[in-house]
C-alpha positions, 0 to 999 in steps of 0.5 A: 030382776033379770030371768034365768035362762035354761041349763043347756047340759045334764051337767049345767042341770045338776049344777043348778040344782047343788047351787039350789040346795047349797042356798037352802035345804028344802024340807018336804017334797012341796017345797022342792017344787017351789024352789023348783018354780021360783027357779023357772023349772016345771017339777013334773018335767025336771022329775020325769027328765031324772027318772028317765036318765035314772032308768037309762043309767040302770039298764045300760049300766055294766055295773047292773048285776042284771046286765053282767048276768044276760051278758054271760048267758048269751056268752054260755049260750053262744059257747053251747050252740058252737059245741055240736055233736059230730055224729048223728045218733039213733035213739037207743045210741043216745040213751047209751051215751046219755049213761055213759057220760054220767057214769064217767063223770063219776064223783061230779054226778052230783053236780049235774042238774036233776033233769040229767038222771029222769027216765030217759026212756020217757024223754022226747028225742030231741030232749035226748039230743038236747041233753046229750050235746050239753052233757058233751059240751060239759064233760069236754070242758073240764076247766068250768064248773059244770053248775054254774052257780057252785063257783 
């Protein structure tokens, strides 16, 4: 009886293993492992070799709703950070803007998120900054939804 010799491709694997199965179809995980001996695999490492490339394929994965999802915020996040205010502003004038905007958005207001109607006076000033540059950079592009999950 002459001994295999190890695939040399993930694809000689998987070969092996359909030709495994289509000889006969294991019942209970114990069972699988004996096949896997008598074949001359070690279970444990053909198990670890799958789970790795399982959680390789998972998180390179385009098709990963989680990978499609970081993709785009770093995109909004980009698109955000090259939208910046051309004027320097006193606080009083930020504020002012800050209900400005609002009050033009008019029947989009409802969309904004919550933090855009808080007591401005209370807010820190580059709180006041930050939300005057995204409230710019939103009314500006009136081509986007301005809350991204209403699409």
């Amino acid at each position: 009886m002459s001994k295999q010799r190890p695939p040399d491709t993930y694809e000689d694997l998987v070969r092996a293993f359909a030709d495994l199965f289509d000889e006969t179809e294991p019942q209970t995980p114990e069972d699988v492992d004996i096949l896997l001996r008598e074949a001359g695999y070690d279970p444990d490492e053909v198990g670890a070799r799958m789970q790795t490339l399982a959680e390789h394929a998972l998180a390179n994965s385009p098709l990963n709703w989680r990978n499609r999802a970081l993709q785009e915020l770093a995109q909004a996040r980009a698109q955000l950070d090259d939208f910046v205010s051309t004027t320097r502003r006193s606080r009083p004038e930020i504020i002012a803007a800050l209900k400005q905007i609002i009050t033009q958005l008019g029947a989009e207001k409802r969309k904004l998120p919550a933090a855009y109607f808080r007591n401005l006076e209370q807010a820190t000033d580059d709180d006041l900054a930050s939300l005057l540059v995204e409230l710019e950079y939103l009314s500006a592009d009136k081509t986007r939804p301005i809350n991204a999950t209403e699409e």
